[in-house]
N, C-alpha and C positions, 0 to 999 in steps of 0.2 A: 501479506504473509502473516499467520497468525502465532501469535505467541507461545509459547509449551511450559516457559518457567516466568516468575514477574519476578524481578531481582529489586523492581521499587523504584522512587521517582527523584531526576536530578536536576536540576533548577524547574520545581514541580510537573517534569514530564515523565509519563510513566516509560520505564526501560523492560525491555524483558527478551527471552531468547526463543527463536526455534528451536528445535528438536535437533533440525539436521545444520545446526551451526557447528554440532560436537564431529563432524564428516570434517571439516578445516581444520578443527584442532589435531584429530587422528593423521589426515593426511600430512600437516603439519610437522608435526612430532616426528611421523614414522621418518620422514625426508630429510628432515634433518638431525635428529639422533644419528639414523645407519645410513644416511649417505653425503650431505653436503660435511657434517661438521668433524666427522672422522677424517674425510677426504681433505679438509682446508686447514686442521690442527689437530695434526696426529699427538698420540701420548699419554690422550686423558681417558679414564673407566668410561665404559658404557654407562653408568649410571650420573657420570659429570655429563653426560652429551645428553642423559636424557632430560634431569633437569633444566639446561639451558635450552631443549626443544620445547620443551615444557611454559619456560618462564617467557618466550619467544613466543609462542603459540599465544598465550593469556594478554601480553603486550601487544601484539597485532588485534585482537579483538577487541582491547580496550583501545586501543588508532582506531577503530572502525567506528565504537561508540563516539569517541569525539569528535568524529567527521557527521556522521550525522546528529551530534549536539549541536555542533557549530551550526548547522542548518537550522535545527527547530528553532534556538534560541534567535536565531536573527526572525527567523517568519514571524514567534509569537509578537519579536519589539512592531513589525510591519503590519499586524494588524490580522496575520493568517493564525488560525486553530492548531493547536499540533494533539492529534490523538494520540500519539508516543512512540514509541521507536524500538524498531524489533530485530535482531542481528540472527543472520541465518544463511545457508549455504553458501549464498554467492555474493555476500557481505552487508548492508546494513538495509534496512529500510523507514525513513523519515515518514509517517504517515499525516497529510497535513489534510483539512478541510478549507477551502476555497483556498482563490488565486492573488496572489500581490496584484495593488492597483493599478500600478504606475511600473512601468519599465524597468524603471532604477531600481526600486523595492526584488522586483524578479534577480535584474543582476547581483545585487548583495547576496539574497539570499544563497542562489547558486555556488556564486564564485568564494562564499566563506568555507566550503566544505574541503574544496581542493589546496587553499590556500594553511586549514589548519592540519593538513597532512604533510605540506609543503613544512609549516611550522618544528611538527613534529619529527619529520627528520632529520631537520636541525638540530634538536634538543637530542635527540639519540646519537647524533655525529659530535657533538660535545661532551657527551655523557662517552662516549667510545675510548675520546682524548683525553678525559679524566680518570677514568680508569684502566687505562692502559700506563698515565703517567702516575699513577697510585699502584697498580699491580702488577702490570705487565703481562698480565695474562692472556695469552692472545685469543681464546675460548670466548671468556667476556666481552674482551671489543669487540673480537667477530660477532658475537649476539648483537650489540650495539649496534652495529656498521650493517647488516643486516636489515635489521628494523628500520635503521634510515633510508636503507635502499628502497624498504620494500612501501615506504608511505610515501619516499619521493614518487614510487611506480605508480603507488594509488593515485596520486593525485594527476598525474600525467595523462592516466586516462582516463579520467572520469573528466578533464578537459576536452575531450575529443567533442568535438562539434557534432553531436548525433544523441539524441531523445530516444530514452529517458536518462542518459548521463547527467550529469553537471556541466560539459561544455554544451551539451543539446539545449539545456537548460540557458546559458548564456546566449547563447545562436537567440535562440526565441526571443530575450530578453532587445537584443541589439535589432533583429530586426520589429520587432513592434515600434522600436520607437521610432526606427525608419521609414515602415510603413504607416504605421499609426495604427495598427489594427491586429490586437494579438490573436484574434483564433487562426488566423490565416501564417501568424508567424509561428503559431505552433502546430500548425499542422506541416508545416516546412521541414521545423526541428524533428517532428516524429518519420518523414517520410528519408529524410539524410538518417535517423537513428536505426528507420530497418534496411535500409541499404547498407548502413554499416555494420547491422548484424549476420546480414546475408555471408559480408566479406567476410567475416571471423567466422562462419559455417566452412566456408568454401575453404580458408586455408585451413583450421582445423580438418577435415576431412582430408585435405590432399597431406600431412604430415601424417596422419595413420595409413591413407594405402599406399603410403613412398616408405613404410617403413621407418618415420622418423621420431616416432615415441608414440606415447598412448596421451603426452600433456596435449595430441591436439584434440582428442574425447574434450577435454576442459574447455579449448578454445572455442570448439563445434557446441558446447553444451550452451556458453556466455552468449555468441551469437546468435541461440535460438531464443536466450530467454528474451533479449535486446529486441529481436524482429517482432513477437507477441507482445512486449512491452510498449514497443513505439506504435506499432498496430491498432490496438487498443487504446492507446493515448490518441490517435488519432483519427478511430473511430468517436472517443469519448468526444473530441474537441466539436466534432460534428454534429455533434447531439446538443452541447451546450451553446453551438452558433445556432440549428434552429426552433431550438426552447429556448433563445435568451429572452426574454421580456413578459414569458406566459409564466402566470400564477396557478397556481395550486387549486385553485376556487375557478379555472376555466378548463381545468381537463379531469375533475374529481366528476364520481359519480354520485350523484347526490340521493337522500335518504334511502340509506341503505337498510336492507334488511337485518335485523339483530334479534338476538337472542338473550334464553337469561341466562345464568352461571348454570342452576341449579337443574337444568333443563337435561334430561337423559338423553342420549344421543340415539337410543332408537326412539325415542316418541320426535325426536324432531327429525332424525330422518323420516318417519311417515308422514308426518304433519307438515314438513316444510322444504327439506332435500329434494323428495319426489314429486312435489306440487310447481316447486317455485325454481328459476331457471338463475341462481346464484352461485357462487363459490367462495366467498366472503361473508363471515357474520360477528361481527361487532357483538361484545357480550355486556350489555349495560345493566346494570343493580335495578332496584327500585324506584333509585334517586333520578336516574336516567344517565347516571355515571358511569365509564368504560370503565371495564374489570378482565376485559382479555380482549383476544381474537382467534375465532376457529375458523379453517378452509375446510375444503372439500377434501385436499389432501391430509390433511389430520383425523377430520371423520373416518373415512376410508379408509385407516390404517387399525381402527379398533377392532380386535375379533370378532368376528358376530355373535360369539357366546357370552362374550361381555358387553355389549351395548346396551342391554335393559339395566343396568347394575352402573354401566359410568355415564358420569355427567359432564357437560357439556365443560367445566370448571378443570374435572382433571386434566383434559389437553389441549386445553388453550395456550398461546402463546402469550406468557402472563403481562402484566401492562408494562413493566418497565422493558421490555423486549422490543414492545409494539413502536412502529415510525409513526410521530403525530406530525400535523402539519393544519399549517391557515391558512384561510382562504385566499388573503394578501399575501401570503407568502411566494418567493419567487419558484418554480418548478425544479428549476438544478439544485436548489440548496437543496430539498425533499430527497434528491433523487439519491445523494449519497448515503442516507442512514435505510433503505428500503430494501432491505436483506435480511440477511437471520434467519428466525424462528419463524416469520409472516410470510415468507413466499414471495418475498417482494409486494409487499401490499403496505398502504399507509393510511391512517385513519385522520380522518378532519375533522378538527374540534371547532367550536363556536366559540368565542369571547367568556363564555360561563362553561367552557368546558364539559360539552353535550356532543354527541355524534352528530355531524351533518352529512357527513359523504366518506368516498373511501378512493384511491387511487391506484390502480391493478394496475400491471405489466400492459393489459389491453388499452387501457387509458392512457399508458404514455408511448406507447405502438402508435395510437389512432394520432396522439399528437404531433408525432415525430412528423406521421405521412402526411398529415394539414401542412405543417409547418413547411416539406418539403413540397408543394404544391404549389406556394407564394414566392418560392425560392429562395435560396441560401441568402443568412442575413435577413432577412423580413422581420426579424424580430430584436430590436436592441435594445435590453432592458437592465434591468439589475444586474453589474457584473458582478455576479458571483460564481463562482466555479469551484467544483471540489476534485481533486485530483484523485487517481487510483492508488491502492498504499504500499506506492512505490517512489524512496526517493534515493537514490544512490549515493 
């Protein structure tokens, strides 16, 4: 889930928001201003009800952020990457780069996020009794008592034993260390996470055509994101059982075709698009040093009235965009930065930092089906894993 606003970094992890996290605050507000808080403490202006929806709404969003802080900050002590953490419709996402090594490291990580929601409704049920025995306002404790309900709820389910939750996450955790073998314990955890997204489709749906409100639109919406979440999770886990142990420098295509910056894009399309059977071209200087990378889908998109006039420079995907990778390097770690501006394409540097090869979507197609060929497992190499940036 991609960020819309950066609010900046908290124990140096970058935080920031979707667009459609502002859809929880509105739904929010509107629920409880005109209808819970009128309904449970009569007496007070619309404008007292709206502020405590208000201050209610920004407090649950910062429980969210703290659920997924509690997360990164335990993965970074373990050893995992945290790209930073994005809060959006359907509440937080931890986005990490590779997997805990060790069972125990997964359990922590997991079960801190549930547990500091658990925390936090304490502190709100305390905070309730303190200001209720300072004011007596029953407006404010209700906000209070609220907030603790509603992080005790968070954490409740996001224990539920079903990938990509937090309890799916623990599942995983407990059985790796039972089995000894975690891709197979996560693919357990993701196959229980879309069975259990299935269920929350099916009773959501049946609470809309029984007439029973439109919150099961919400319930049917969770269990659709949960079946594509654990889906994909357990497609990914597939990929990274049989890539584990293949390098970078066994499925790259080696010297690739390149170009230079300054290079017009119709003299190379005559000179080189139409001769030569590529879609990749590495843009090296003089020095022999990368300075972009153009596809066939970049070319392709310049008018034809402008192709004598642009160069090859102006629509490159400039260098800090581009996925580099070594030839030692393990193939999963590669595979999570190969998106973007490149098309999914990554370029291979040499020890001095020269182009050697390049690794297309067809290169790790061709290796997936090698790989499936020797059978699941045939490959046990560097456990590294990068997860998708999803962590509830």
């Amino acid at each position: 889930m991609n960020e819309s606003v950066r609010l900046g970094r908290i124990a140096g992890i970058p935080v920031g928001l979707n667009v459609s996290v502002l859809v929880i605050v509105v739904i929010l507000v509107v629920g409880l201003a005109f209808g819970l808080f009128p309904e449970s403490f009569a007496g007070y202006s619309t404008a007292a009800y709206l502020l405590a929806a208000l201050l209610a709404a920004l407090a649950f969003l910062a429980s969210l952020l703290a659920h997924e802080l509690a997360h990164a900050v335990v993965a970074k002590r373990h050893g995992v990457e945290v790209e930073g953490i994005t809060l959006w419709l359907l509440g937080g996402v931890a986005r990490l780069h590779g997997e805990p090594r060790t069972p125990r490291a997964d359990f922590l990580i997991a079960v801190v996020g549930p547990l500091t929601s658990v925390a936090l409704g304490a502190v709100f049920w305390l905070l309730a009794l303190a200001v209720g025995w300072a004011t007596g306002s029953p407006l404010a404790v209700g906000t209070l008592v609220y907030l603790a309900l509603l992080n005790v709820v968070l954490a409740v389910f996001n224990l539920i034993p079903a990938a990509p939750l937090d309890g799916g996450r623990v599942l995983r955790a407990a059985l790796w260390r039972w089995r000894g073998d975690r891709h197979a314990a996560a693919i357990s955890a993701a196959r229980a996470g879309r069975a259990f997204g299935f269920v929350l489709i099916t009773l959501g749906l049946l609470q809309v055509v029984t007439g029973m409100g439109v919150n099961g639109l919400w319930l049917a919406l969770i269990g659709w994101f949960l079946v594509n979440a654990a889906a994909a999770e357990e497609q990914q886990t597939r990929v990274q059982t049989v890539l584990g142990g293949v390098r970078v420098g066994d499925v790259m295509t080696p010297h690739p075709l390149t170009a230079h910056p300054d290079e017009t894009v119709a003299d190379f399309i005559h000179q080189v698009v139409l001769a030569r059977r590529f879609s990749t071209y590495p843009l090296v200087d003089e020095l022999g040093r990368l300075d972009g990378l153009v596809t066939l889908n970049r070319i392709r998109d310049v008018p034809a009235a402008l192709r004598a006039t642009t160069t090859l420079r102006e629509i490159a995907c400039p260098l800090e965009g581009i996925p580099l990778g070594r030839p030692e390097q393990p193939l999963t770690e590669l595979l999570a930065n190969m998106s973007g501006c490149t098309d999914g394409r990554a370029v291979v540097l040499s020890p001095d930092r020269r182009v050697i090869g390049l690794v297309t979507p067809s290169d790790i197609s061709r290796a997936i089906q090698v790989g499936e060929l020797t059978g699941p497992y045939a490959h046990r190499g560097a456990d590294v894993v990068t997860l998708p940036p999803r962590r509830p």
